[in-house]
Short mmCIF file of the C-alpha atoms (twelve columns), coordinates in Angstrom:
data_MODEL
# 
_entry.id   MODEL 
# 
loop_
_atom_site.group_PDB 
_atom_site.id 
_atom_site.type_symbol 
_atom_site.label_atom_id 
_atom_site.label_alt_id 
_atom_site.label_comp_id 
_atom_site.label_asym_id 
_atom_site.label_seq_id 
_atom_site.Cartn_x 
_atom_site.Cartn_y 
_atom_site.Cartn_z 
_atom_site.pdbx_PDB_model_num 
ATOM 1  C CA . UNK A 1  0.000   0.000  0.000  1 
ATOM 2  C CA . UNK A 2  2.715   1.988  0.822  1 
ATOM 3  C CA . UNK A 3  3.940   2.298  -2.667 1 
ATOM 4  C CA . UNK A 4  0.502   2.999  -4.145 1 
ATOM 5  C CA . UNK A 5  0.078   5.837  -2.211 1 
ATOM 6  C CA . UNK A 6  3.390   7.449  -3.212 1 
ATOM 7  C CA . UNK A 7  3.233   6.731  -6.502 1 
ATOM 8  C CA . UNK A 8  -0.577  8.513  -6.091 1 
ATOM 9  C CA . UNK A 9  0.485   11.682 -4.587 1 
ATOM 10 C CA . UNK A 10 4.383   11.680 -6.325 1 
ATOM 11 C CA . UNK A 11 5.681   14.979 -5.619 1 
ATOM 12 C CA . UNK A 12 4.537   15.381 -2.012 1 
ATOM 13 C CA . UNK A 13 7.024   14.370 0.913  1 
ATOM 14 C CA . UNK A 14 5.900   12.024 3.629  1 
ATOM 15 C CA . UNK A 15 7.233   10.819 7.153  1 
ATOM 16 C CA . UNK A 16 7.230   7.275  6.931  1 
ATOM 17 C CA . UNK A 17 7.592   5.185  9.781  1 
ATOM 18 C CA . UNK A 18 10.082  2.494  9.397  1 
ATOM 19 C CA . UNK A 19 8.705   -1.228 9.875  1 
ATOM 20 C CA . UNK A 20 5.365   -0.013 10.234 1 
ATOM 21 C CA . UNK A 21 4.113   -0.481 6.659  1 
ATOM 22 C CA . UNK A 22 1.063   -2.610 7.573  1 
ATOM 23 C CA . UNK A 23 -0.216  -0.440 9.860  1 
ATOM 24 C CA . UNK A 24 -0.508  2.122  7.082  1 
ATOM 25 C CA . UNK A 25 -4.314  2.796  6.306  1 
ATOM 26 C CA . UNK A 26 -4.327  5.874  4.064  1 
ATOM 27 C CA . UNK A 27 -2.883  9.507  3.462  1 
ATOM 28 C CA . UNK A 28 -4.983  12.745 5.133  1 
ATOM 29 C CA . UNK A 29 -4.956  14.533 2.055  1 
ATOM 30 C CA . UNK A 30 -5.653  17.890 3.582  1 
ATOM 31 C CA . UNK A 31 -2.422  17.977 5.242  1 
ATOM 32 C CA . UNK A 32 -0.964  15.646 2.346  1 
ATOM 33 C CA . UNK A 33 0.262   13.007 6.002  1 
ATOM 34 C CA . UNK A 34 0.192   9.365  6.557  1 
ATOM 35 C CA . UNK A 35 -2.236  8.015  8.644  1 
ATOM 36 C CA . UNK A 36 -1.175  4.942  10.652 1 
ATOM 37 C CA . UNK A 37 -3.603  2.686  12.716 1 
ATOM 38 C CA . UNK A 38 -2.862  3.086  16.530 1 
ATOM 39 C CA . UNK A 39 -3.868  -0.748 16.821 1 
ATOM 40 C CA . UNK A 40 -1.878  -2.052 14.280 1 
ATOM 41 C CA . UNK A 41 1.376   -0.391 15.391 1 
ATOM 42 C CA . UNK A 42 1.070   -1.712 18.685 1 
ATOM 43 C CA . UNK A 43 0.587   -5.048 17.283 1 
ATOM 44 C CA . UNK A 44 3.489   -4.957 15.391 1 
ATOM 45 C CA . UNK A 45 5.430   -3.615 18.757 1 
ATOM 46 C CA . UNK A 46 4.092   -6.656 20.313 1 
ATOM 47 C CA . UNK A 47 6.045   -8.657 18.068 1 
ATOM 48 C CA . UNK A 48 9.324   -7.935 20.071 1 
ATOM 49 C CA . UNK A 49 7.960   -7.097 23.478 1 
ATOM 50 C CA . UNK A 50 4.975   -7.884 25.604 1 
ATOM 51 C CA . UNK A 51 1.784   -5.576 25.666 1 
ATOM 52 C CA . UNK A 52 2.506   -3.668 28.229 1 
ATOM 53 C CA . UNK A 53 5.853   -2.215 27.407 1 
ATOM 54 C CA . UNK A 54 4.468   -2.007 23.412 1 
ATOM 55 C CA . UNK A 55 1.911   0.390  24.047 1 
ATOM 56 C CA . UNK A 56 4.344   2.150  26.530 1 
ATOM 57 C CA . UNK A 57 6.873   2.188  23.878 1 
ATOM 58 C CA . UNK A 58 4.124   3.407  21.407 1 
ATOM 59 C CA . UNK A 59 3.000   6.334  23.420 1 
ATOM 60 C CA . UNK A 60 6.382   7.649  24.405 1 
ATOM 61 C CA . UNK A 61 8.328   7.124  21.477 1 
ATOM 62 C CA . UNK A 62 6.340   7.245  18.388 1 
ATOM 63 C CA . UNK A 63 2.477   8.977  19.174 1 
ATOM 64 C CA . UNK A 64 4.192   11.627 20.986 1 
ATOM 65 C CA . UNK A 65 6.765   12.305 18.861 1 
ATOM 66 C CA . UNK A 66 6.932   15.763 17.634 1 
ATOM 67 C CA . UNK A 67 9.133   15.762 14.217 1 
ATOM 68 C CA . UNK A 68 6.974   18.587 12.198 1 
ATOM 69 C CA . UNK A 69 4.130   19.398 10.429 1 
ATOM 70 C CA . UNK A 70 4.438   16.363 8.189  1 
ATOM 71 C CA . UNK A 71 4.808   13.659 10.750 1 
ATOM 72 C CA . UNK A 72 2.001   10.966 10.445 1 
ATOM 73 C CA . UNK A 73 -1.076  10.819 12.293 1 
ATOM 74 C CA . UNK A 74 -2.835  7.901  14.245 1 
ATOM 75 C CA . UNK A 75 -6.295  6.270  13.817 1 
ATOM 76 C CA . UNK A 76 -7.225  4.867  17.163 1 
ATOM 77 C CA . UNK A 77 -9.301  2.358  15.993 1 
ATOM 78 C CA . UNK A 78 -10.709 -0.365 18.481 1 
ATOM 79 C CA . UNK A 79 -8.177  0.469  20.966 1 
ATOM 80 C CA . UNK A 80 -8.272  -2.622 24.069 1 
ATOM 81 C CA . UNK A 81 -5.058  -1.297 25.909 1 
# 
């Protein structure tokens, strides 16, 4: 998907989050950003460490993450944790 969508909007730069490709649902096109599934990130996270520390992890490091105006947003879709 990830490809699709830069192919669609060539010409516009993106923050794209490293290893987090299936948790990619879609570009905001009024701000021309990525948005990212909240869910899906952490369950990728989860991969490598339990729950708890994932959605720690999450939070800290990559939700609250200022970079600049082009730096993804999050979908928090079905949320559990």
């Amino acid at each position: 998907m990830l490809q699709e969508l830069l192919e669609k909007h060539e010409g516009n730069t993106f923050i794209i989050l490293e290893g987090f490709d299936d948790a990619l649902l879609g570009v905001y096109e009024e701000k021309m950003v990525l948005i990212y599934s909240t869910k899906k990130c952490i369950e990728i996270l989860m991969k490598d460490m339990p729950i708890s520390m994932a959605v720690d992890y999450f939070y800290l490091n990559i939700y609250n993450a200022y970079i600049d105006d082009k730096q993804p947003i999050f979908c928090d879709d079905n949320l559990m944790y």
